[in-house]
ROSE-937413 format. One record per residue (C-alpha): x, y, z; residue in one letter. Coordinates in Angstrom, 1 decimal, always signed. Example, Ala and Ser with C-alpha at 12.3 -4.5 7.8 and 13.67 -1.06 7.14 Angstrom:
! residues 2
<atom x="+12.3" y="-4.5" z="+7.8" resn="A"/>
<atom x="+13.7" y="-1.1" z="+7.1" resn="S"/>
! end
This chain:
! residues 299
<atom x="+283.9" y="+18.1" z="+29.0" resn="X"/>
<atom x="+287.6" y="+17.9" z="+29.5" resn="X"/>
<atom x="+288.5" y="+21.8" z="+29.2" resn="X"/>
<atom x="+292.4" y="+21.4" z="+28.1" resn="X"/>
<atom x="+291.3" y="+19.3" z="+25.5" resn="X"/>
<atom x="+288.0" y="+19.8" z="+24.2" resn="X"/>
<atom x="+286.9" y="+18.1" z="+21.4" resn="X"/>
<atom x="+287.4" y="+18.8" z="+17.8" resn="X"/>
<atom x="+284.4" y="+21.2" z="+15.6" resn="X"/>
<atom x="+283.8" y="+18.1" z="+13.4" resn="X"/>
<atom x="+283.7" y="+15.5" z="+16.3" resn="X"/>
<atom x="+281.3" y="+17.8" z="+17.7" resn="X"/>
<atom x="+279.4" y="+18.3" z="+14.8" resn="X"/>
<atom x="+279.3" y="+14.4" z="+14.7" resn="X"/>
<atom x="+277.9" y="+14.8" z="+18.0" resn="X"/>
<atom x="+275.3" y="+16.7" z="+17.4" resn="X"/>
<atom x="+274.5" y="+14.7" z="+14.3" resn="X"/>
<atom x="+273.7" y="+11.6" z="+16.6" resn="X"/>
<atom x="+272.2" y="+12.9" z="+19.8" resn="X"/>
<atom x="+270.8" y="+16.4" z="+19.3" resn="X"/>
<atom x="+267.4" y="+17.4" z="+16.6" resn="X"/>
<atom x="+268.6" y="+19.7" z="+14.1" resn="X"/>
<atom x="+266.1" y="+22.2" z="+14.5" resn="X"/>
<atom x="+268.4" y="+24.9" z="+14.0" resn="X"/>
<atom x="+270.8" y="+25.7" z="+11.0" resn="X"/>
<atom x="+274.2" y="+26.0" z="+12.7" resn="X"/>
<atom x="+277.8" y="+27.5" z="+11.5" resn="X"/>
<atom x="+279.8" y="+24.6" z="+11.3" resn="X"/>
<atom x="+281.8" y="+25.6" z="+14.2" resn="X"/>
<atom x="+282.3" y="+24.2" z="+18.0" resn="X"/>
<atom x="+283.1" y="+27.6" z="+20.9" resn="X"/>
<atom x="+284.5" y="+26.5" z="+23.9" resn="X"/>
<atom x="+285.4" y="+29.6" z="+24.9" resn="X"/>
<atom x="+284.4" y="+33.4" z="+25.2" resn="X"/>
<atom x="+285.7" y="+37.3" z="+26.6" resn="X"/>
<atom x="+284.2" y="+40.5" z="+25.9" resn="X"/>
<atom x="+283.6" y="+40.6" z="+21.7" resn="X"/>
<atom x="+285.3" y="+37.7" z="+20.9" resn="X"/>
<atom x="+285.0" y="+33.8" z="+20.8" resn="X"/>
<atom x="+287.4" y="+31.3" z="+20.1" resn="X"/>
<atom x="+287.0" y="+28.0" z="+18.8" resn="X"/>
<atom x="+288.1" y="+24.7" z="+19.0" resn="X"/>
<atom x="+290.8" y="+24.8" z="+16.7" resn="X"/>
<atom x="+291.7" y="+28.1" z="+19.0" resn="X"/>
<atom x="+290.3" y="+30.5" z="+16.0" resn="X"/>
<atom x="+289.7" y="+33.9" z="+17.3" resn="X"/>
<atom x="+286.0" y="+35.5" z="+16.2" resn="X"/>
<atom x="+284.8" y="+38.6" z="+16.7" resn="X"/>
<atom x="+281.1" y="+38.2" z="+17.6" resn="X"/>
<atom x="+279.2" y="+40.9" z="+15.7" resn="X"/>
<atom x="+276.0" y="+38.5" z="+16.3" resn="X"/>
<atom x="+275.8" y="+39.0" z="+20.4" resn="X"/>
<atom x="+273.2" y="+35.8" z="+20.4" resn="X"/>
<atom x="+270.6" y="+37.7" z="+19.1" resn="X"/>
<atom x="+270.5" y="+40.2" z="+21.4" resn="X"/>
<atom x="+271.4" y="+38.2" z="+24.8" resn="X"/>
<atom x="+274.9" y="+38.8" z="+25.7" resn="X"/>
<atom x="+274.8" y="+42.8" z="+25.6" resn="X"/>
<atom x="+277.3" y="+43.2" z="+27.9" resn="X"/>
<atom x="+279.4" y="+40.4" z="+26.2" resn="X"/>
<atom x="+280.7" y="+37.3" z="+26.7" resn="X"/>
<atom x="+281.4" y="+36.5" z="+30.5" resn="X"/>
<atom x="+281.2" y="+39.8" z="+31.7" resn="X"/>
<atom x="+283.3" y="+39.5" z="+35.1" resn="X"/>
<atom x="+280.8" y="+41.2" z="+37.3" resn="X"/>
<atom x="+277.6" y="+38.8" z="+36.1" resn="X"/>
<atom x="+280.3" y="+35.3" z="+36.2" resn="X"/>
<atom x="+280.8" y="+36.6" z="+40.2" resn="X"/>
<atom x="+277.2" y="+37.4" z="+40.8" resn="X"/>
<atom x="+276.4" y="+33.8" z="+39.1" resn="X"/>
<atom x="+279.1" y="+32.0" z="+41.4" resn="X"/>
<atom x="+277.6" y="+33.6" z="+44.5" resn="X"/>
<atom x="+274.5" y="+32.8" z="+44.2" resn="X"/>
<atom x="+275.0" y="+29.6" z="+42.6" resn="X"/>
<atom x="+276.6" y="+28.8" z="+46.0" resn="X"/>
<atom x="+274.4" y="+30.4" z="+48.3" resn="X"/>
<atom x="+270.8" y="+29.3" z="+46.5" resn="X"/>
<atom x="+270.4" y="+27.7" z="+43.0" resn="X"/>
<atom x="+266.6" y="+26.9" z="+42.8" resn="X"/>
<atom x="+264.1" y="+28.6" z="+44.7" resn="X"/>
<atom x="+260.1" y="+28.0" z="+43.5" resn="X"/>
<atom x="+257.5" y="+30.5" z="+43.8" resn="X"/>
<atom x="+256.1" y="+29.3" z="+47.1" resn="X"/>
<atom x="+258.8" y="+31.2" z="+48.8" resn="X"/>
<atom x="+260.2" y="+35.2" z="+49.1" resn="X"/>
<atom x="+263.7" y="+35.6" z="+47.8" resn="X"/>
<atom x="+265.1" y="+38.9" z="+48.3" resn="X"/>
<atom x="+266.8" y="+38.8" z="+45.2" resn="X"/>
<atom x="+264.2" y="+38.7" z="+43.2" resn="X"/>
<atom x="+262.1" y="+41.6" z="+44.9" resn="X"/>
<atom x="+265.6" y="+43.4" z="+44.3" resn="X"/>
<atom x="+265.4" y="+43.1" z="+40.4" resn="X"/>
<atom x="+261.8" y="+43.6" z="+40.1" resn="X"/>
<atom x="+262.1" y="+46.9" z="+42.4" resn="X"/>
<atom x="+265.1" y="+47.4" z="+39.6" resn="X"/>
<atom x="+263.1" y="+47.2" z="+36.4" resn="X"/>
<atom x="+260.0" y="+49.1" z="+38.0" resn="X"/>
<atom x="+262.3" y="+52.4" z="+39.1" resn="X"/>
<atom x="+263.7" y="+52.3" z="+35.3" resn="X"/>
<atom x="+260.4" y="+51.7" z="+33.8" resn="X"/>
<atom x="+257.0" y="+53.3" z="+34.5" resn="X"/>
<atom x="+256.7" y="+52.2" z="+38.1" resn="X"/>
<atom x="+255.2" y="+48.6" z="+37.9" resn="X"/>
<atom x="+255.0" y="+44.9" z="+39.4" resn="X"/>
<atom x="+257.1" y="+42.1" z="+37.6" resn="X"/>
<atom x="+256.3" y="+38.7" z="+37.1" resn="X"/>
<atom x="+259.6" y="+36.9" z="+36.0" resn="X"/>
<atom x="+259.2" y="+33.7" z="+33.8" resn="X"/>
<atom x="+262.3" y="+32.0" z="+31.4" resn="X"/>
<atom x="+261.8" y="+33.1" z="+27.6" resn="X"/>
<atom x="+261.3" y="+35.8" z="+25.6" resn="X"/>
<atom x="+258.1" y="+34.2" z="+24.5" resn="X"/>
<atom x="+257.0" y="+33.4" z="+27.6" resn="X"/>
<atom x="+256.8" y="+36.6" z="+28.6" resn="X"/>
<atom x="+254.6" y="+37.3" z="+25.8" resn="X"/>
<atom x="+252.4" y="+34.3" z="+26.8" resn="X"/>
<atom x="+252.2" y="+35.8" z="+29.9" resn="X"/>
<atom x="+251.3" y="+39.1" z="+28.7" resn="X"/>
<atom x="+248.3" y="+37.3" z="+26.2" resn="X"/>
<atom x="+247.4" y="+35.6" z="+29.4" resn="X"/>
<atom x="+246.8" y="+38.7" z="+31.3" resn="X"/>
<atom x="+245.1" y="+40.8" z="+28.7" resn="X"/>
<atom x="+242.4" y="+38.4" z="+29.0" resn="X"/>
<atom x="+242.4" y="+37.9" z="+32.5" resn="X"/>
<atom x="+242.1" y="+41.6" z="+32.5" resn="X"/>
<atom x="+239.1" y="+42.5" z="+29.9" resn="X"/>
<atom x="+235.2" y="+40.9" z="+29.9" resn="X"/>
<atom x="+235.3" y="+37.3" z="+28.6" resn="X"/>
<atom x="+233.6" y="+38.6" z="+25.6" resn="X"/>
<atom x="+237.4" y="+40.7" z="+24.7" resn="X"/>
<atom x="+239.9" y="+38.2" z="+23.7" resn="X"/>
<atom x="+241.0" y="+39.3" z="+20.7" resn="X"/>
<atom x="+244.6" y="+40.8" z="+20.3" resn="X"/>
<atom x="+246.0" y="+42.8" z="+17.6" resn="X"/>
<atom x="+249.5" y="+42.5" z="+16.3" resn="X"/>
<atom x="+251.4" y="+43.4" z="+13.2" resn="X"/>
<atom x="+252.8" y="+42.1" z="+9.9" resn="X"/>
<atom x="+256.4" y="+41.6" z="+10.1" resn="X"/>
<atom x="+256.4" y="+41.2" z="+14.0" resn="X"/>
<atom x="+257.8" y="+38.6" z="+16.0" resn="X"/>
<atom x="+256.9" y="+37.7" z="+19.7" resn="X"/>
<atom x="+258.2" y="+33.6" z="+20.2" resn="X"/>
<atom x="+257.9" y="+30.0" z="+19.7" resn="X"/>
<atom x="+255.5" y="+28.5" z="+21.6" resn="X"/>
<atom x="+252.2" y="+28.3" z="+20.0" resn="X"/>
<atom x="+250.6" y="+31.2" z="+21.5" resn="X"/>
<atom x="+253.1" y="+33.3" z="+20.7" resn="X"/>
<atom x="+253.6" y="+32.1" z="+17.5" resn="X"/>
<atom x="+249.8" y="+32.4" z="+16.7" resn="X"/>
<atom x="+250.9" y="+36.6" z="+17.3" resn="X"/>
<atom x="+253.3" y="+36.5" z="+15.1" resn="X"/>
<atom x="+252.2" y="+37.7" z="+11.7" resn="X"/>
<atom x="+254.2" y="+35.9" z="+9.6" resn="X"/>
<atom x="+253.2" y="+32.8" z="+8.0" resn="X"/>
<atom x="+256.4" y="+31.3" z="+7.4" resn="X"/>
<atom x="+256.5" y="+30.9" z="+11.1" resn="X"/>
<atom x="+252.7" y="+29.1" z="+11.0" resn="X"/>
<atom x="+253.8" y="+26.2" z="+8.5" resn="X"/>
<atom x="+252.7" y="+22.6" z="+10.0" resn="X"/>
<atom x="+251.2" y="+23.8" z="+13.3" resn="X"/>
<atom x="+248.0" y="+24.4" z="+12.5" resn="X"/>
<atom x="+245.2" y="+24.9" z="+13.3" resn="X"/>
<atom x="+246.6" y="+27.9" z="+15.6" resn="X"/>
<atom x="+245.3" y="+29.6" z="+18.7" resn="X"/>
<atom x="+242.4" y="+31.8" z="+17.9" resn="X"/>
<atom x="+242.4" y="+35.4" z="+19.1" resn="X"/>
<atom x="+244.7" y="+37.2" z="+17.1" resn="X"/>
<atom x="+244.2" y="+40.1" z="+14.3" resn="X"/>
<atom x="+246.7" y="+41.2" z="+12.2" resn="X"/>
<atom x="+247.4" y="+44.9" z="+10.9" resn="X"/>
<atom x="+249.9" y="+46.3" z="+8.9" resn="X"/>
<atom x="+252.7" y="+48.2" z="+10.9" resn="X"/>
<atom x="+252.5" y="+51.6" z="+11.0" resn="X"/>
<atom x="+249.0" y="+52.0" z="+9.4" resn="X"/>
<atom x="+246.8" y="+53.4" z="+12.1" resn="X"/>
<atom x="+243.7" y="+54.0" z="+10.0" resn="X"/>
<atom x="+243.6" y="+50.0" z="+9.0" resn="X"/>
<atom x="+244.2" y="+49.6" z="+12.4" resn="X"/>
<atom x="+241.2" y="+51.4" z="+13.7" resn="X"/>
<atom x="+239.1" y="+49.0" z="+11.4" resn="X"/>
<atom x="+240.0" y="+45.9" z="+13.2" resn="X"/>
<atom x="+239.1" y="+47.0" z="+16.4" resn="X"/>
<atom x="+235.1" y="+45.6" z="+17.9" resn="X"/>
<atom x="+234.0" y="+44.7" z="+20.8" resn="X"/>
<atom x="+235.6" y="+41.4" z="+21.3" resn="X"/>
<atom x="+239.2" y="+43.4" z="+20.8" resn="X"/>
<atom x="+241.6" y="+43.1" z="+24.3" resn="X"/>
<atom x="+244.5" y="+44.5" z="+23.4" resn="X"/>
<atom x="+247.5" y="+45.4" z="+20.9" resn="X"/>
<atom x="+250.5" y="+44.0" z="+20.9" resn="X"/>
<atom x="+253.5" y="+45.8" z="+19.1" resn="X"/>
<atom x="+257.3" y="+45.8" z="+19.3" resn="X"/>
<atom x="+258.1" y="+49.2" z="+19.6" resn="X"/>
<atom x="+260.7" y="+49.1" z="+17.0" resn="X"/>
<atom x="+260.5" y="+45.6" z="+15.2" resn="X"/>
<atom x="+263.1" y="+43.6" z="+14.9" resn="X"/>
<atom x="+263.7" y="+39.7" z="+13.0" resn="X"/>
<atom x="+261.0" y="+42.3" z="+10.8" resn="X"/>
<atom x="+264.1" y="+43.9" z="+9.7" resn="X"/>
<atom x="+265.0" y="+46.7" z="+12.3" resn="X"/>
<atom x="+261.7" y="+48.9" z="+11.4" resn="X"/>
<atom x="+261.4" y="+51.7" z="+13.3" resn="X"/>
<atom x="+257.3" y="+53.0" z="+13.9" resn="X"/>
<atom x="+256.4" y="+55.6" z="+11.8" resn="X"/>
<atom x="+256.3" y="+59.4" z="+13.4" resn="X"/>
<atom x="+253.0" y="+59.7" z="+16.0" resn="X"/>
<atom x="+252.6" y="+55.7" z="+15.3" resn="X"/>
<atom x="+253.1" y="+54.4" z="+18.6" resn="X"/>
<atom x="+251.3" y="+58.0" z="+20.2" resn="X"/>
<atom x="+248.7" y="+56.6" z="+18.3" resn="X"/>
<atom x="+248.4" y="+53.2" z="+19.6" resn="X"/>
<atom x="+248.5" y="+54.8" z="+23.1" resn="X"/>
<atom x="+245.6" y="+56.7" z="+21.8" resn="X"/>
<atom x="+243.1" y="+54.3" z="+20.3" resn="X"/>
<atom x="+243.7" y="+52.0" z="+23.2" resn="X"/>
<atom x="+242.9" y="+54.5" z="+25.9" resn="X"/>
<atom x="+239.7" y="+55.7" z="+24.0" resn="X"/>
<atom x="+238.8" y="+52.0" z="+23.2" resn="X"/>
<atom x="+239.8" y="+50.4" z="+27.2" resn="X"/>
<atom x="+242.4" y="+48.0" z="+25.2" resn="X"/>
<atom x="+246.1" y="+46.9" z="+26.9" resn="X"/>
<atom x="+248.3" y="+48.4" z="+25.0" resn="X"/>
<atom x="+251.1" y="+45.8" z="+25.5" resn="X"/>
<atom x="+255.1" y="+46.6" z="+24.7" resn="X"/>
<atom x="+257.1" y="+43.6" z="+23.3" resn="X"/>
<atom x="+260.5" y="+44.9" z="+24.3" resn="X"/>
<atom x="+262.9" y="+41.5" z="+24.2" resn="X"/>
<atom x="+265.0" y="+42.9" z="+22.1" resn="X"/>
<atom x="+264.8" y="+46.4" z="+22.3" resn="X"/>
<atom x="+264.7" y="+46.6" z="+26.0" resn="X"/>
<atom x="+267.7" y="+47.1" z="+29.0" resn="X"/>
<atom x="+270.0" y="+49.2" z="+26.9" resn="X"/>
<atom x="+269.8" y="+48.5" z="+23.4" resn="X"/>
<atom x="+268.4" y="+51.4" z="+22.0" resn="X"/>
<atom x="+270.3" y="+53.3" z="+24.6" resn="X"/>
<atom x="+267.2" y="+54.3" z="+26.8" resn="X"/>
<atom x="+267.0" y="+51.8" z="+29.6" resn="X"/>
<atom x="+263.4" y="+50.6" z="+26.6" resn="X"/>
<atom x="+262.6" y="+51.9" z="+23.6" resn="X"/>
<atom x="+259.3" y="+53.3" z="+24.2" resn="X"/>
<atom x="+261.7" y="+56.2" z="+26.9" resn="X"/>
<atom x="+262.5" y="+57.4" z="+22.9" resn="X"/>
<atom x="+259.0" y="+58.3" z="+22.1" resn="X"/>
<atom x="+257.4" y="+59.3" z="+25.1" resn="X"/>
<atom x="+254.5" y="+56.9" z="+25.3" resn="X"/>
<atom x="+254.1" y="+54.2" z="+28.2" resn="X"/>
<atom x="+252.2" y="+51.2" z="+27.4" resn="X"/>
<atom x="+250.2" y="+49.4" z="+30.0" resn="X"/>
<atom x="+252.1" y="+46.2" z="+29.9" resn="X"/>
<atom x="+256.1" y="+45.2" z="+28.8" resn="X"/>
<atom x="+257.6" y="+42.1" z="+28.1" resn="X"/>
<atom x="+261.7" y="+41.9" z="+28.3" resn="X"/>
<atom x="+264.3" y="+38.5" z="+28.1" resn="X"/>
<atom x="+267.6" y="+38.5" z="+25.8" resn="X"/>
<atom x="+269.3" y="+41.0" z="+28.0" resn="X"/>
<atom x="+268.2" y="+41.6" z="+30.6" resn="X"/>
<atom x="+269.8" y="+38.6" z="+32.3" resn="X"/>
<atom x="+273.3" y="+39.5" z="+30.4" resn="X"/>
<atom x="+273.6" y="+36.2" z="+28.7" resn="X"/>
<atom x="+271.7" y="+34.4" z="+31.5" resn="X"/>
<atom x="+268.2" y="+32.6" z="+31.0" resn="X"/>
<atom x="+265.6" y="+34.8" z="+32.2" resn="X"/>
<atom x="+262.9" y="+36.8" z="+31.2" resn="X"/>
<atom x="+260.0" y="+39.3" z="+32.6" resn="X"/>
<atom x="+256.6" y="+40.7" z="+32.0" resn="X"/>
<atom x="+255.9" y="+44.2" z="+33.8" resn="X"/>
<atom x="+252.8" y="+45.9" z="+34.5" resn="X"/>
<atom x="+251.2" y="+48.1" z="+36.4" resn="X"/>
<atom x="+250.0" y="+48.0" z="+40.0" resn="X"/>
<atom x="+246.2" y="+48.4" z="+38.9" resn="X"/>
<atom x="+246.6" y="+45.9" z="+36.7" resn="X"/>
<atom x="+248.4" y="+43.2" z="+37.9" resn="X"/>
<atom x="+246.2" y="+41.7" z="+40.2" resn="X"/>
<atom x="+244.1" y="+40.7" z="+37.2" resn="X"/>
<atom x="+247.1" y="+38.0" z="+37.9" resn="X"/>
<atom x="+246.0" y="+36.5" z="+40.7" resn="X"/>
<atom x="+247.5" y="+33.0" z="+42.3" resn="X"/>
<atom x="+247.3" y="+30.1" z="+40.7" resn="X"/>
<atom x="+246.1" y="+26.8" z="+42.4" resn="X"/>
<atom x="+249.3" y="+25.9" z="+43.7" resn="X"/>
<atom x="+249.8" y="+27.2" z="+47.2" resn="X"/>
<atom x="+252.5" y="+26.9" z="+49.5" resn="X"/>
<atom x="+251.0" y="+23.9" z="+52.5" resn="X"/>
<atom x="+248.8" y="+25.0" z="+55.3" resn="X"/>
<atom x="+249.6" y="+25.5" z="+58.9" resn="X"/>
<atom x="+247.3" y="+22.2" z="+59.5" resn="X"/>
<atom x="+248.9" y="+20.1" z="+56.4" resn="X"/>
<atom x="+252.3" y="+21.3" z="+58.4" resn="X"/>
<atom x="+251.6" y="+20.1" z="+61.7" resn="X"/>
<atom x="+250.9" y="+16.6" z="+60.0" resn="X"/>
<atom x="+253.9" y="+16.9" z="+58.3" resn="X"/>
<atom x="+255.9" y="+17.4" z="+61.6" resn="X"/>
<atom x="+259.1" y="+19.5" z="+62.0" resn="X"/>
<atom x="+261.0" y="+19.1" z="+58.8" resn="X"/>
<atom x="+258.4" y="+21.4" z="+57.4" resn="X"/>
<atom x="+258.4" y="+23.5" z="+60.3" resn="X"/>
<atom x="+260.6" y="+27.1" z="+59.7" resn="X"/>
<atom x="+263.3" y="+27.3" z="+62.2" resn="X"/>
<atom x="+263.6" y="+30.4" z="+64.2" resn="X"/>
! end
């Protein structure tokens, strides 16, 4: 990309045409460029952006502080897998557990799967016989096919059936229809706080007490989808600060990484290990000895 001179919004509409799957409707206009609230185009049109990508860029676009961070650690480490420690990372979970209620993170890429995540653990957690998961009409929780199986809405369902099994859905805000749907194959309910592609819905007074409530007296997760309600958006550090009830798992993305791709599931310490480790471990001392000293740490 030549950055003087970047390419027209039709030539790279025509682009996009060719090469890239229109699975998204788009405005029929290239960026190239962004500050704070506004972006400009390649015609040098100035826009300001009342649509911070859906929630990502909350601190807008190419916040100075976050470009700096990136370049330094861009230049220091760019990729580091889970077989390693990174203090960064333990710095940012330690982060979100101080602001939150005190919990473990695991950090993942998307929004949804965070919530994959968080579907994963509630049964890991639970009997065998729990799998189930409430959610509600109107919600929204992601893309891939799990998480798309917990949203209630069927438009979101069309051509990918049959979907993953598991999931109840209840009308938001309606705890006595709630309480119905609850047996004894029921894990967990899954809510956003205050919902949003639903249209902005905030829970009914003593709703989300009541969640708290009927999962407490029924051993269910009560699990927090907060991607784009949490880090600052409500202007509690979550949403669920506002009505004084803590849920048992939280998934955040959008912005919590400023614009950045990231995304995290929090829990709590008792909890978590229901998480344990996968089969992918870092190598043994004796598959290290065979390996010889390129695998050995320096000192």
């Amino acid at each position: 990309m030549d950055c003087e001179h970047p390419m027209s919004s039709e030539q790279t509409i025509k682009l996009f045409e060719q090469y890239v799957i229109p699975n998204y409707g788009r405005f029929p206009v290239s960026l190239v460029r962004g500050e704070g609230s506004y972006v400009w185009d390649s015609e040098g049109n100035r826009y300001l952006d009342l649509f911070p990508g859906w929630g990502c860029n909350l601190l807008g676009h190419c916040p100075p502080p976050v470009v700096e961070a990136v370049r330094q650690q861009v230049a220091t480490l760019i990729h580091v897998p889970n077989t390693w420690y990174m203090e960064a990372q333990g710095l940012w979970a330690k982060a979100l557990s101080e602001r939150s209620f005190g919990g473990q993170a695991f950090f993942c890429n998307s929004g949804t799967e965070a919530n994959e995540a968080a579907i994963k653990l509630a049964r890991l957690h639970t009997p065998k016989q729990r799998y189930k998961i409430i959610t509600f009409e109107g919600g929204f929780h992601g893309r891939t096919l799990g998480s798309t199986a917990a949203t209630a809405q069927p438009k979101y369902h069309e051509g990918l059936g049959p979907l993953m099994a598991g999931f109840v859905y209840a009308p938001y805000g309606d705890l006595e229809a709630l309480k119905e749907l609850v047996d004894e194959e029921t894990a967990a309910i899954l809510v956003e706080p205050v919902q949003g592609e639903g249209g902005i819905v905030i829970p009914p007074d003593g709703f989300l007490a009541g969640l708290r409530t009927l999962a407490d007296e029924n051993e269910l997760l009560l699990i927090f989808d907060e991607v784009q309600t949490g880090c600052g958006r409500t202007g509690e550090w979550f949403a669920y600060q506002h009505f004084g009830v803590t849920p048992d798992v939280m998934t955040l993305a959008k912005a919590i990484c400023g614009g950045l791709t990231g995304a995290a599931m929090l829990t709590t310490a008792e909890i978590a290990p229901a998480c344990g480790p996968e089969c992918t471990r870092p190598p043994s001392a004796a598959i290290l000895s065979r390996l010889g000293p390129v695998w050995r740490p320096s000192r």
